[in-house]
N, C-alpha and C positions, 0 to 999 in steps of 0.2 A: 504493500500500500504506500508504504515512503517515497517508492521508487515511482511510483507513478503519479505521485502528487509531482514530485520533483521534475517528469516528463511534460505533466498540463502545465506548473506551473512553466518552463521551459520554451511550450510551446504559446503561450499567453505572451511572454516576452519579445519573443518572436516577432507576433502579431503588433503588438503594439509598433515597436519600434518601426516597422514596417510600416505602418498608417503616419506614424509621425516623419519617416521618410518621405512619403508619397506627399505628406501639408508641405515640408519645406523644399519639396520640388515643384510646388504649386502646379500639380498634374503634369509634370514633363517625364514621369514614368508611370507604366502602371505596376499598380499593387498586387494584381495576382500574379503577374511575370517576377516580380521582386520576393516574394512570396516562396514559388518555385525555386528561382535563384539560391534566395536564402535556406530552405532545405536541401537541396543539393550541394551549398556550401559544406554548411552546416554538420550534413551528414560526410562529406569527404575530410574535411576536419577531423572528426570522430575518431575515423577511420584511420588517418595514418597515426593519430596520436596512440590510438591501440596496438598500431604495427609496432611501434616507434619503444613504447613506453617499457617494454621488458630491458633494454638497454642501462633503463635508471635503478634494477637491481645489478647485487653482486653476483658473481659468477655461481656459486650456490644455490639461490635459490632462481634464479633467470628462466629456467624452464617452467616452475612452477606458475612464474608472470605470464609465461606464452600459455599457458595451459588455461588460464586463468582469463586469458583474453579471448580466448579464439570464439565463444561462442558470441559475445558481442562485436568485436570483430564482422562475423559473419554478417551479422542482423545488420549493423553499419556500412557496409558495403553493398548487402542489395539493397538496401534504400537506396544506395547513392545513385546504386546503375540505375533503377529505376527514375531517380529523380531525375537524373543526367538525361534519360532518354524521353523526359515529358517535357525538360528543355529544351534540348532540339527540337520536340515536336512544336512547343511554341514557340521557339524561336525560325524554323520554317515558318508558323503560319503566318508572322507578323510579316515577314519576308515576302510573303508571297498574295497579304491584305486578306485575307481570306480567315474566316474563323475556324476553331483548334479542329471544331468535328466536322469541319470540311478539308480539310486540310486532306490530298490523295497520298498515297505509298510513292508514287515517283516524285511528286514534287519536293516530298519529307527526305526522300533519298539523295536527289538531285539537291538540293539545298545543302546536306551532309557530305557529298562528296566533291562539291565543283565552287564553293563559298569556306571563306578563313572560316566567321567564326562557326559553321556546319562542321568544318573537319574538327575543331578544338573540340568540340560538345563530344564529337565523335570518340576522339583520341582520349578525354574525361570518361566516355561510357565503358570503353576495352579499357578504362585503367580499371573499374570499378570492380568489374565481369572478371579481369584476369586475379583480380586482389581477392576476389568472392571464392575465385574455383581452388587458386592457388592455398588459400585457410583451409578448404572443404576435402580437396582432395589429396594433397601431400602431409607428410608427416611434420608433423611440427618442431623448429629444432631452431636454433640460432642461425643455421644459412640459410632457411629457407626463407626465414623473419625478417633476414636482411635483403633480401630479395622483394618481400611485401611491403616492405619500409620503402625499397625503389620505386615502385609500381603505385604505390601512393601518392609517392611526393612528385611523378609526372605529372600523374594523374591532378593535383593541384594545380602545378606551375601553366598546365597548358592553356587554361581559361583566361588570365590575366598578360600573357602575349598576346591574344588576339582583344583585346579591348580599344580602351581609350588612346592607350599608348602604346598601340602595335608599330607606330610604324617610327618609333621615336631612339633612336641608340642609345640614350640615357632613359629614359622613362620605362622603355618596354622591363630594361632588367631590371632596372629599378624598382618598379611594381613586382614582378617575379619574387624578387629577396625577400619585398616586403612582406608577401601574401604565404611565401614559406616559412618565414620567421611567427607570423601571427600564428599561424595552422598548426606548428609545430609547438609553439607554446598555449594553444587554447586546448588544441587536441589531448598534448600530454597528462593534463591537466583534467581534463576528461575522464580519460583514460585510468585513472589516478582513482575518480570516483566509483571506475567500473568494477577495479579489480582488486585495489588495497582491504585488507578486510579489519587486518588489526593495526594496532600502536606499533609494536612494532617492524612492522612492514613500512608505515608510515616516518619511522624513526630512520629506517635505512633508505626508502626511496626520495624522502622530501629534500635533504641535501641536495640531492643531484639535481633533483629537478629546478632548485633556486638558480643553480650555478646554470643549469641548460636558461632558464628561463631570463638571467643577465642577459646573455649573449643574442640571445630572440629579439628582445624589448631595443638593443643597440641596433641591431641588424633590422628591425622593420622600423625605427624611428629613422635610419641614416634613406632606407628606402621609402619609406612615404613622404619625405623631405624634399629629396631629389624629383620624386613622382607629384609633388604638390605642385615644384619648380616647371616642370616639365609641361603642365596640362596649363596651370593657371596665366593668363596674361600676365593681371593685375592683382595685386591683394586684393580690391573693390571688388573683383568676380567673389571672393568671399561670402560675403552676402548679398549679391546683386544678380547672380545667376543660383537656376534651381541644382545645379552639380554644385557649386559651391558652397550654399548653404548644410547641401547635405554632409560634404567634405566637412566642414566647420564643426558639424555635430558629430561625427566621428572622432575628429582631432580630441574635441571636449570629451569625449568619454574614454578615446586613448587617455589623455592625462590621469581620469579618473582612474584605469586600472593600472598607471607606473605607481598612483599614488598605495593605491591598494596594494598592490605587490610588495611596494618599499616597507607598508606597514606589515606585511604577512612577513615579512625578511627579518625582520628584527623583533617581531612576536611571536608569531605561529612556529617560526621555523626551528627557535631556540627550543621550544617547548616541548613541540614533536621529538625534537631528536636526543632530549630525555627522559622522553615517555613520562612528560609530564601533562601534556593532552591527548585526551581518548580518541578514538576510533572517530568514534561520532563528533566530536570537538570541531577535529579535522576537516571531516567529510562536509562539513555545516561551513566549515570557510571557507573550503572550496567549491562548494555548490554555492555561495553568496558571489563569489568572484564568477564563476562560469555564467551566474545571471549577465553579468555587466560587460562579460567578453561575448554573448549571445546577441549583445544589442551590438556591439563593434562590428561586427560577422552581417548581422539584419543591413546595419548601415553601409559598408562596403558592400552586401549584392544590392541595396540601391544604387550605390554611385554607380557601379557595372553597369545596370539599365535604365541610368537615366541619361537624355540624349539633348 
């Protein structure tokens, strides 16, 4: 029952943010396309953060973490493909003016195979599909884990080259870092909630994860910087276009979670790693922080489709 309060409320967040996205783009995207987005993000997030996360044990118990992830895992990855492939389908239809259930099998196809961003969604859906079969059907081991850790993190990086800043030498990779660096620290993070069960599982993995989660918060601030440089004219676009507003509100709740972070780094962190907060202590900060990184994720697949 926790777990799925923590799902609605998850997905309540979601929502929201998403409606407050669509006000301050003053309709220049719509809300069920960003919607979409945002669960496909969302859930590819998830996903590599669960490939990812057995790394932030020690070599000891490491398989216990894979074992421990693979069934969420699974369930994360076919959401994704799934999502992945009702965004192509709407993102064909918008392509081609026509509504979702009109929308024919060659135009869906011809859109995905002969248009950038059709092949990205594409290239997003075989990462999803290959991450799904590869959890489902091979044994589970550290090189395989490292192999679905690959397959994820394409599978991210390919969506944010074919955006706003596809065709820019700084901005494309610069958005790329940035969109790895967030994925990799919201996801872990995640992942964290899915699979840690006691103190001290928490006392051994929370370390790493601070020290992974530095390096994240530096590497998407140096890229969204660069990617802010890259798109915006004028600081005025700030608040005077509907992408910029929404950027603005992003930026403000990035701050929010460095500030958050800083505070779990010198609170939480100390406490866990002498089992001096519980299980549930834990899981309660980091599902308070995943709300506020759920809304950064909503916001970033608005900027993605708003035009």
């Amino acid at each position: 029952m926790t777990r799925q309060r923590a799902l609605a409320g998850g997905a309540l967040v979601v929502v929201v943010a998403a409606v407050v996205a669509w006000a301050l783009a003053r309709q220049q995207n719509s809300l069920a396309v960003t919607l979409v987005r945002a669960v496909a993000d969302g859930s590819a997030v998830v996903a590599f953060g669960l490939a990812a996360v057995p790394m932030l044990d020690i070599d000891r118990y490491r398989g216990e973490l894979i074992r421990r992830a693979t069934g969420p895992l699974t369930i994360a990855s076919a959401i994704w493909l799934v999502a992945e492939l009702l965004r192509l389908g709407v993102a064909a239809a918008q392509a081609a003016a026509v509504p979702v259930s009109r929308l024919g099998v060659h135009t869906a196809v011809d859109f995905a195979v002969h248009t950038t961003p059709g092949r990205s969604a594409l290239f997003s859906a075989v990462a999803a599909a290959l991450v799904c079969v590869t959890v489902v059907a091979t044994p589970r081991s550290s090189s395989t884990n490292v192999a679905v850790v690959g397959l994820a993190a394409a599978g991210v990086a390919a969506r944010p080259l074919t955006g706003h800043l596809s065709e820019s030498a700084l901005g494309g990779p610069a958005v790329a870092v940035h969109t790895l660096a967030a994925a990799l620290w919201c996801g872990a993070l995640a992942a964290l909630v899915l699979t840690v069960g006691h103190r001290g599982q928490w006392a051994r993995v929370l370390p790493r994860f601070s020290q992974l989660s530095l390096v994240c918060v530096a590497a998407l601030l140096v890229g969204g910087v660069l990617a802010a440089v890259a798109t915006l004219g004028s600081p005025s676009q700030l608040y005077a276009t509907g992408y910029g507003r929404v950027l603005s509100a992003k930026v403000a709740v990035t701050v929010v979670l460095v500030l958050l972070a800083y505070r779990n780094r010198t609170m939480w962190l100390p406490a866990a790693r002498t089992h001096r907060a519980t299980a549930v202590v834990s899981r309660s900060r980091a599902l308070f922080e995943l709300a506020i990184m759920a809304v950064a994720l909503t916001l970033a697949a608005a900027l993605a489709v708003t035009g």
